[in-house]
Biopython code that builds the backbone (N, CA, C, O; Angstrom):
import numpy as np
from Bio.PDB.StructureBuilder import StructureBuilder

atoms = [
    (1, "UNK", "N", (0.839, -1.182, 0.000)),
    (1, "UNK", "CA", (0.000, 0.000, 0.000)),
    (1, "UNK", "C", (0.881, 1.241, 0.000)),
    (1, "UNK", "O", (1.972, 1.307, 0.567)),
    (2, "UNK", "N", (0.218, 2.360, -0.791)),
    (2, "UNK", "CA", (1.306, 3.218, -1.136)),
    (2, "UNK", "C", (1.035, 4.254, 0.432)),
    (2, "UNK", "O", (-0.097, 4.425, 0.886)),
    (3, "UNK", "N", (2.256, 4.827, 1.057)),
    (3, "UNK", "CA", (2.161, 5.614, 2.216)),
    (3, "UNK", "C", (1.575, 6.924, 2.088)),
    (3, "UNK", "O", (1.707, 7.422, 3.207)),
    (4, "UNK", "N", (0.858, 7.957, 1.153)),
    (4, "UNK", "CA", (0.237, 8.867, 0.483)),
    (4, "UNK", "C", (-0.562, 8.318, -1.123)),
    (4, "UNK", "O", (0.009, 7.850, -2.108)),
    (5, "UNK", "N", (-1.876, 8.552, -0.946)),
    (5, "UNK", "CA", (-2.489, 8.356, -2.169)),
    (5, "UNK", "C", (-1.897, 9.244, -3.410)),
    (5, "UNK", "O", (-1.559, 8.588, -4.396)),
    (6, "UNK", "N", (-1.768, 10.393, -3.458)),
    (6, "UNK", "CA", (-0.797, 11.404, -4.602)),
    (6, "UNK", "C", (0.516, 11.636, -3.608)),
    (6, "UNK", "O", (0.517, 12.124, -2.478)),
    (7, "UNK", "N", (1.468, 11.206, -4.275)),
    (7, "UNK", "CA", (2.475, 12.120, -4.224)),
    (7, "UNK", "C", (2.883, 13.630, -3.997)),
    (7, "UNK", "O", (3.873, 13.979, -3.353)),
    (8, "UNK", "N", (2.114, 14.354, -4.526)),
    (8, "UNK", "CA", (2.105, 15.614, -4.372)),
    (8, "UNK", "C", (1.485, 16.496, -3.019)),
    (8, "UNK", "O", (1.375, 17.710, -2.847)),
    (9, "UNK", "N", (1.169, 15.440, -2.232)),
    (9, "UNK", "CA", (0.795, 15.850, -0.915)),
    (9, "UNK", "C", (1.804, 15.456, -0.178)),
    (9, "UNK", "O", (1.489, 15.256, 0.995)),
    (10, "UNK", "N", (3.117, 15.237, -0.492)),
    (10, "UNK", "CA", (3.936, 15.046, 0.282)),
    (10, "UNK", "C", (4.944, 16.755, 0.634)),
    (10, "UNK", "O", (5.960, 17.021, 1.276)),
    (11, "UNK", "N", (3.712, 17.762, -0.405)),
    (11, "UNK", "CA", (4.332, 19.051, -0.020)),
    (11, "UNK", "C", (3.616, 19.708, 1.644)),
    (11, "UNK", "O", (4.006, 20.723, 2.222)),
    (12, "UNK", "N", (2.830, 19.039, 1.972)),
    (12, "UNK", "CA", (2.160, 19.261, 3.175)),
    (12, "UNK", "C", (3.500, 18.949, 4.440)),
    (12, "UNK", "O", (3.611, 19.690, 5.417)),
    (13, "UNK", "N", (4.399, 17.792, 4.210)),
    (13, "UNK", "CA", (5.729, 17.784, 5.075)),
    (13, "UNK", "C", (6.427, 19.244, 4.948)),
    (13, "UNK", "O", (6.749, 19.884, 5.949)),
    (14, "UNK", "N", (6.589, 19.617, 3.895)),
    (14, "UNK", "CA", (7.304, 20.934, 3.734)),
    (14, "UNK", "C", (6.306, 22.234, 4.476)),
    (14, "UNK", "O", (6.733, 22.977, 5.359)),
    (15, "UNK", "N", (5.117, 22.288, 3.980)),
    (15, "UNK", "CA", (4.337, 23.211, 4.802)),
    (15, "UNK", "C", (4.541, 23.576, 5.762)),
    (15, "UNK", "O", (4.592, 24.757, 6.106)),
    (16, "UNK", "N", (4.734, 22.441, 6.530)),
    (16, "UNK", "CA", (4.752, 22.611, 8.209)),
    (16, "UNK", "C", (5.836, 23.175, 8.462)),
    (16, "UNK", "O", (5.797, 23.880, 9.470)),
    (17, "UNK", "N", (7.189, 23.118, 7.711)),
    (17, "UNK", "CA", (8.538, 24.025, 8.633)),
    (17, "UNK", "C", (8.514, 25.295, 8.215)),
    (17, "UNK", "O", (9.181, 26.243, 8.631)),
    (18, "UNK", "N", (7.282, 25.245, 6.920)),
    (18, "UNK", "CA", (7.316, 27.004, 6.459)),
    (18, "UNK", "C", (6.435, 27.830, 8.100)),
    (18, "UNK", "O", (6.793, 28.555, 9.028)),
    (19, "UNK", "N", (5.243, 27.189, 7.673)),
    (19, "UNK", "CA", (4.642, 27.502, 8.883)),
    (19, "UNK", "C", (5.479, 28.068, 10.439)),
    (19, "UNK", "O", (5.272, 28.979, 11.240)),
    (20, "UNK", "N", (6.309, 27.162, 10.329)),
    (20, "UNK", "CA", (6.963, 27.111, 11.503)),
    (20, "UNK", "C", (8.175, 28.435, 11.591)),
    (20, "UNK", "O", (8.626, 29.145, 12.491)),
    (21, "UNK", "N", (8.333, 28.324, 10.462)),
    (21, "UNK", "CA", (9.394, 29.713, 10.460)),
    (21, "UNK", "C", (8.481, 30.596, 10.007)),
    (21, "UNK", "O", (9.064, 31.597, 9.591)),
    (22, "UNK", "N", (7.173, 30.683, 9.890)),
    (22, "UNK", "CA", (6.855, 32.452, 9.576)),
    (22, "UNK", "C", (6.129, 32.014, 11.118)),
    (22, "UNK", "O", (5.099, 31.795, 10.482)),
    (23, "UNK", "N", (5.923, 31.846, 11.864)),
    (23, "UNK", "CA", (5.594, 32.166, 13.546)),
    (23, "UNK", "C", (7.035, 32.663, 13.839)),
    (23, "UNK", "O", (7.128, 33.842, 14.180)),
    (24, "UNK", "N", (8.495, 31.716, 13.729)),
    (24, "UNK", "CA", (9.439, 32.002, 14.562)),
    (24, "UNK", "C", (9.810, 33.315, 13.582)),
    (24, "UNK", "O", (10.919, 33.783, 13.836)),
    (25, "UNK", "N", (9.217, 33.858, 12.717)),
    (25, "UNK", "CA", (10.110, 35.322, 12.321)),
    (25, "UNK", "C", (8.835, 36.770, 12.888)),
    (25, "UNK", "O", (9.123, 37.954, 13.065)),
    (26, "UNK", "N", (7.419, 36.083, 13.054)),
    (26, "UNK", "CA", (6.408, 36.625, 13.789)),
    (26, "UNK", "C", (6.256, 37.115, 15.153)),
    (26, "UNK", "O", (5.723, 38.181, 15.462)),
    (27, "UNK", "N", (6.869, 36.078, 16.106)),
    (27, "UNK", "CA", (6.815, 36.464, 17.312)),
    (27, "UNK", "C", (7.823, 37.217, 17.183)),
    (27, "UNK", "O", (7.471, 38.008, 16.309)),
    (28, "UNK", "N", (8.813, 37.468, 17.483)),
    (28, "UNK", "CA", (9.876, 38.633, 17.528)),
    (28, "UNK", "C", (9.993, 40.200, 16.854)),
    (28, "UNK", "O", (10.669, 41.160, 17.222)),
    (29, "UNK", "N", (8.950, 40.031, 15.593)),
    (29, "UNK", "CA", (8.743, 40.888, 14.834)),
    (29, "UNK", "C", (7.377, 41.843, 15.539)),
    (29, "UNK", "O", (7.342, 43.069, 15.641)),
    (30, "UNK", "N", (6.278, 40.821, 15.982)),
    (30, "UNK", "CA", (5.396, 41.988, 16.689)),
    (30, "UNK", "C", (5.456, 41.514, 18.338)),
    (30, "UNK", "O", (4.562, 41.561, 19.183)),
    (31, "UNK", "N", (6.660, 41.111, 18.434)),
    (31, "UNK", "CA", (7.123, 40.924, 20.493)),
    (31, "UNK", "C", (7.276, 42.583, 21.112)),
    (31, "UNK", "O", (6.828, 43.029, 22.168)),
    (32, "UNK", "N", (8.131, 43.339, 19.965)),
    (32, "UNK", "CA", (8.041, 44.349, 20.453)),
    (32, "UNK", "C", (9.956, 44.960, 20.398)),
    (32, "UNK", "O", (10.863, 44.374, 19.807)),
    (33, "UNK", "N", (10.065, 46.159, 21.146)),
    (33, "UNK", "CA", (11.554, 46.672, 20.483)),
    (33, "UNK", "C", (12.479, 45.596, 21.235)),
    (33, "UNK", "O", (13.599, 45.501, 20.734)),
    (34, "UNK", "N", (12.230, 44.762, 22.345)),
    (34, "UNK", "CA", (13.552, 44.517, 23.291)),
    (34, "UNK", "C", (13.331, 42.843, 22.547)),
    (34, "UNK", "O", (13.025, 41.987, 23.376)),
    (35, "UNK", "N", (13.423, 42.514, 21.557)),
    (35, "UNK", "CA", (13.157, 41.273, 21.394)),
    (35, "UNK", "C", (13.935, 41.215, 19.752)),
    (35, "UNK", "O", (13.918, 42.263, 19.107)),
    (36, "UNK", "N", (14.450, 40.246, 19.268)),
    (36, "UNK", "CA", (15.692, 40.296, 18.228)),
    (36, "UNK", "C", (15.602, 39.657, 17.026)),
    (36, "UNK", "O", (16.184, 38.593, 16.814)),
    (37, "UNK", "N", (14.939, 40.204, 16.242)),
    (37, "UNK", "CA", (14.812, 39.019, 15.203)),
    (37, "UNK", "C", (15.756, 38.197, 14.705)),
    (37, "UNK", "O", (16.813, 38.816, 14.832)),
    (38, "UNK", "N", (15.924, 37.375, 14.317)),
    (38, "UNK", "CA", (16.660, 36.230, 13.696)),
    (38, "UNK", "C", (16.558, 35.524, 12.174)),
    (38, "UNK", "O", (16.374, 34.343, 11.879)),
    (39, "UNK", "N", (16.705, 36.426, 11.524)),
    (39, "UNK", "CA", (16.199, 36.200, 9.582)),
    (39, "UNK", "C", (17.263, 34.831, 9.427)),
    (39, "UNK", "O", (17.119, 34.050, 8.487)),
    (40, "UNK", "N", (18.173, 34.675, 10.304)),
    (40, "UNK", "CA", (19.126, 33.368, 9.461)),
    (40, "UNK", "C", (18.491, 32.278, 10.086)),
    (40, "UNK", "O", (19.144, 31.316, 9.682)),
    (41, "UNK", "N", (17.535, 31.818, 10.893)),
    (41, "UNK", "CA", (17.290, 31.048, 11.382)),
    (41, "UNK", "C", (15.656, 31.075, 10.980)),
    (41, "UNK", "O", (15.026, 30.063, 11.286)),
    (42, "UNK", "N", (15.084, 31.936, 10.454)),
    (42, "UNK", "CA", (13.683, 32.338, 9.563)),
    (42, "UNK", "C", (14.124, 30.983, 8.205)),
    (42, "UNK", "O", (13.511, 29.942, 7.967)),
    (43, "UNK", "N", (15.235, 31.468, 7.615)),
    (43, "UNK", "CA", (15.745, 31.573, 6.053)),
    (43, "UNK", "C", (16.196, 30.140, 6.219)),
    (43, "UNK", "O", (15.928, 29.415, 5.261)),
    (44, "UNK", "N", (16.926, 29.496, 7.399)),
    (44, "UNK", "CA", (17.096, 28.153, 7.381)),
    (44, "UNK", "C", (15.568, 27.410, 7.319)),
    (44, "UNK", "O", (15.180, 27.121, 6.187)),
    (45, "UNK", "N", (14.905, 27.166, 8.167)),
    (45, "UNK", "CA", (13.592, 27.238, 8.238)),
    (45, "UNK", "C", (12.938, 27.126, 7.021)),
    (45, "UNK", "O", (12.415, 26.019, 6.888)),
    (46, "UNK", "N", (12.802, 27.787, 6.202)),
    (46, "UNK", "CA", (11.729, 28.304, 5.045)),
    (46, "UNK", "C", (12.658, 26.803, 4.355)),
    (46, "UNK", "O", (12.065, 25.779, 4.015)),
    (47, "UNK", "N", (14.040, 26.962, 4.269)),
    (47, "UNK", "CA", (15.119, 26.053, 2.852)),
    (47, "UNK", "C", (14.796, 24.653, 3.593)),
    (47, "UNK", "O", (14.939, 23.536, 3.096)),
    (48, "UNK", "N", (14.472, 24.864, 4.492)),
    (48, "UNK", "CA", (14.553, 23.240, 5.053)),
    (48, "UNK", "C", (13.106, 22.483, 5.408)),
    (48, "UNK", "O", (12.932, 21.402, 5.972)),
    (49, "UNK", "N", (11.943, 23.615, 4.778)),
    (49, "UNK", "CA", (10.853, 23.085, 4.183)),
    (49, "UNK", "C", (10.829, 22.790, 3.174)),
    (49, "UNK", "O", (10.056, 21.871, 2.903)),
    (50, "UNK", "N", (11.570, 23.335, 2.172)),
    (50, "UNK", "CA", (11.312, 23.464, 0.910)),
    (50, "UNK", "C", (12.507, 21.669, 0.716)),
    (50, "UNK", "O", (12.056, 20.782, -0.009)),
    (51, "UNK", "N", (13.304, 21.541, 1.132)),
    (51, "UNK", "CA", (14.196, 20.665, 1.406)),
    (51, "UNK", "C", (12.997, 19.456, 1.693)),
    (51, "UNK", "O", (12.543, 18.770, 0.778)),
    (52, "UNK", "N", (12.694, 19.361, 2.720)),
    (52, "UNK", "CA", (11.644, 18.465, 3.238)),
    (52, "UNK", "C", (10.525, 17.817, 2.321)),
    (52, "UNK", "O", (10.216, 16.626, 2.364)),
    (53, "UNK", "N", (9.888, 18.888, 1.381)),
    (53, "UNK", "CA", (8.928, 18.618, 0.546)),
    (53, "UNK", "C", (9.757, 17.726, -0.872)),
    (53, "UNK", "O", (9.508, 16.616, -1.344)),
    (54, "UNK", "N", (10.589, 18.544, -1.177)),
    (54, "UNK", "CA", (10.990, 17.988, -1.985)),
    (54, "UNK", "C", (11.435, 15.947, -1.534)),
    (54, "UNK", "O", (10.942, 15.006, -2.156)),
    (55, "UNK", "N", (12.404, 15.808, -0.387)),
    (55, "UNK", "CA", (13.025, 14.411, -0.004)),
    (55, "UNK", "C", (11.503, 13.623, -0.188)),
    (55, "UNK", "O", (11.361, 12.770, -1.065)),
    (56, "UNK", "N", (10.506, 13.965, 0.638)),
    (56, "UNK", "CA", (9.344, 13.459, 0.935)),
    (56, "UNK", "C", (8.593, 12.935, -0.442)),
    (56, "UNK", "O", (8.256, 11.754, -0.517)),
    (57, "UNK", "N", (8.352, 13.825, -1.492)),
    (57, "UNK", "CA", (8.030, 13.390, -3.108)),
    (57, "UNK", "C", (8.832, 12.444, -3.390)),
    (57, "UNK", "O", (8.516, 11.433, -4.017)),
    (58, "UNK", "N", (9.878, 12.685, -2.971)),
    (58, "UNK", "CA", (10.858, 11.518, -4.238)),
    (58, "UNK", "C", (10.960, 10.341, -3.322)),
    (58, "UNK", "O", (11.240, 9.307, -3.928)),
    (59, "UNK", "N", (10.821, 10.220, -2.131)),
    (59, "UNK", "CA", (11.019, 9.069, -1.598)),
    (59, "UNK", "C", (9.482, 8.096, -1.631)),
    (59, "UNK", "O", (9.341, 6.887, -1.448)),
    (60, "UNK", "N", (8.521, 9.088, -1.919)),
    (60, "UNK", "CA", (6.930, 8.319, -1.650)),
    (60, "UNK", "C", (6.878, 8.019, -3.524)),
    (60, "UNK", "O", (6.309, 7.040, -4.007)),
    (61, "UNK", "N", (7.647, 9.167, -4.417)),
    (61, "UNK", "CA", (7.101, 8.580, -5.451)),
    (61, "UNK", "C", (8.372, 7.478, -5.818)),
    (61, "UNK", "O", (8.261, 6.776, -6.823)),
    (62, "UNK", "N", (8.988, 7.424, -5.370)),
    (62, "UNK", "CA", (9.897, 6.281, -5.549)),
    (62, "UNK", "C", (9.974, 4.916, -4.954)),
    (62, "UNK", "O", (10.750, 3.971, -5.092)),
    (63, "UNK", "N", (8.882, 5.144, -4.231)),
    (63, "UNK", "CA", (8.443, 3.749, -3.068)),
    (63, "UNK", "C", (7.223, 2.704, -3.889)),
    (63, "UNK", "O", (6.136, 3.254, -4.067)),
    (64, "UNK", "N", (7.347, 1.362, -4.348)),
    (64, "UNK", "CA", (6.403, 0.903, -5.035)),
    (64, "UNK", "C", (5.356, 0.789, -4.118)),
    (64, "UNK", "O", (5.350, 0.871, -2.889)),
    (65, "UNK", "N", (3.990, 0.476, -5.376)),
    (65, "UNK", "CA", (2.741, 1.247, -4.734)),
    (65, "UNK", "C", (2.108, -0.641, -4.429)),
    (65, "UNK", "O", (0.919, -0.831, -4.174)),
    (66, "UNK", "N", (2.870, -1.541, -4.494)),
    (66, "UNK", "CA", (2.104, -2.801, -3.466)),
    (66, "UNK", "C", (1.720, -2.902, -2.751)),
    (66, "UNK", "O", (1.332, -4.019, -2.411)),
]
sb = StructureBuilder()
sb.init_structure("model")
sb.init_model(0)
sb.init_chain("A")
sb.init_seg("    ")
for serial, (resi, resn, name, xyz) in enumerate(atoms, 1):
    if name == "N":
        sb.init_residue(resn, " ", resi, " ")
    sb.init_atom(name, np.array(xyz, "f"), 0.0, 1.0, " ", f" {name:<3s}", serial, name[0])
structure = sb.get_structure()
């Protein structure tokens, strides 16, 4: 049985670390002046969804569908 019916919902793995880095570039941005944003750790974040979605496609569409 295949582990995702389409493949292409394996961009929903990637979603989630985008998600996750626009909160962690959010809270700091409306925390207020004494609080520090962090864009390299936003920007890792965003590449390592986009990273994620991509491994996740190629490993589900590369997995036979028995």
């Amino acid at each position: 049985m295949h582990p995702l019916r389409h493949p292409r919902n394996a961009a929903f793995v990637g979603i989630i670390f985008v998600v996750i880095a626009v909160i962690y570039w959010a809270v700091p941005y409306f925390g207020g002046p004494n609080w520090q944003d962090d864009y390299a750790g936003v920007t890792m974040l965003g590449v390592l969804g986009i990273a994620m979605a991509i491994m996740a496609y190629v490993l589900i569409a590369g997995s036979p569908s028995d």
